[in-house]
C-alpha positions, 0 to 999 in steps of 0.5 A: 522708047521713053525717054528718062527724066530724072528730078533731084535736089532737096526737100523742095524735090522731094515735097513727100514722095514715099521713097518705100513705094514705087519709082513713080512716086513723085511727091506732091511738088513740082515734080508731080506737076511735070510728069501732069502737063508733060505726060499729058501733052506728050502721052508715054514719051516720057518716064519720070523718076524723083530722086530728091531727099529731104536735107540734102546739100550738095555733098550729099548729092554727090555721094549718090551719083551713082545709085541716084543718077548713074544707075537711072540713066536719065536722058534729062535731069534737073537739079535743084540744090543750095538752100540747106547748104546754107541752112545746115550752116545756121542751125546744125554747124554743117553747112557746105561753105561757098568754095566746097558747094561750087567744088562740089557742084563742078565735080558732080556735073564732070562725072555725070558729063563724063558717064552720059555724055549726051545727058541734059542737064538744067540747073535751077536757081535755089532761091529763099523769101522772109518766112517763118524758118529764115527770119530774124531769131531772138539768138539769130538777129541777122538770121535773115541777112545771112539766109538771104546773102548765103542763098544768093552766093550759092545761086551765083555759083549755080550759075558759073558751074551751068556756065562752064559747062554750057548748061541750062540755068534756070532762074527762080529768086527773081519770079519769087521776088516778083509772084511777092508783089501779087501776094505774101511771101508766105503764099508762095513759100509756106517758111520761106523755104518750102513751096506752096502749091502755088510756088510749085507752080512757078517752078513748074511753069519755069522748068518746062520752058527750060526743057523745052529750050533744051530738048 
């Protein structure tokens, strides 16, 4: 029997997936990419199923834990949230705040662990480069200052929520750091936000090392 994998997160998840179209709809991103190199290298092992949606923060992640993430019963999941909690905080006045994200974050993972306990999580980094959505506006002078700390904060406590709960951590900031020594951020991160299919990559190739750490 197949085993479930369930991606969710963001638009950076989602990457275009037709949410009226079947569950196998992956999108064009990262997800896509797995399902690829895994379902190739290990043919009907697997079932994948992207839940990820455009604009989510970790609130909203959490009001579909059922329907998104209970209701699937994955045997693995990924999450990849935190740069519109951040995000919405500068452009609409409805940003999570860092002591809610990891509130939150921490309750999310409690009842996941506590409906499937032998589900596998793996947290992934949320990660920001300077582009075109994150750098300093004419009404925002410190628009990039306040992205990049704000982004960073909500990483760290990504970070203490996988380690109170003995959860994979996944590292992306410091591989988008480094992949901007080879070419532009803007090659990895087409605004600063939003993958490439180049940085879809660099998730990819840091997501299945962590699976396979974890299976």
């Amino acid at each position: 029997m197949s085993k479930v994998i369930l991606f969710q997160g963001d638009s950076i998840t989602d990457a275009g997936r037709n949410k009226n179209g079947a569950q196998t709809c992956m999108g064009q991103g990262y997800p896509n990419l797995v399902k690829a190199w895994l379902g190739t290298e290990e043919p009907t092992a697997y079932e994948f199923v992207n839940r990820g949606i455009s604009g989510n923060r970790v609130p909203d992640l959490y009001a579909r834990i059922v329907r998104d993430m209970i209701m699937v019963r994955p045997d693995y999941m990924s999450i990849l949230i935190g740069v519109n909690d951040v995000w919405h905080g500068l452009d609409h006045q409805n940003g999570t705040g860092l002591t809610r994200f990891e509130k939150v974050y921490d309750l999310l993972i409690e009842e996941l662990r506590s409906e499937m306990p032998d589900l596998k999580i793996m947290i992934l980094e949320p990660f920001v480069l300077r582009g075109t959505a994150t750098q300093e506006r004419e009404d925002q002078p410190e628009r990039w200052e306040m992205f990049r700390t704000g982004v960073a904060g909500m990483a760290a406590a990504a970070r203490r929520v996988a380690d109170r709960h003995q959860l994979k951590f996944v590292p992306l900031q410091e591989k988008f750091d480094a992949a901007c020594a080879q070419a532009d951020a803007s090659y990895w991160l087409s605004d600063g936000v939003h993958p490439t299919p180049m940085g879809h990559e660099i998730i990819k190739r840091a997501w299945l090392q962590a699976f396979r750490e974890m299976e």
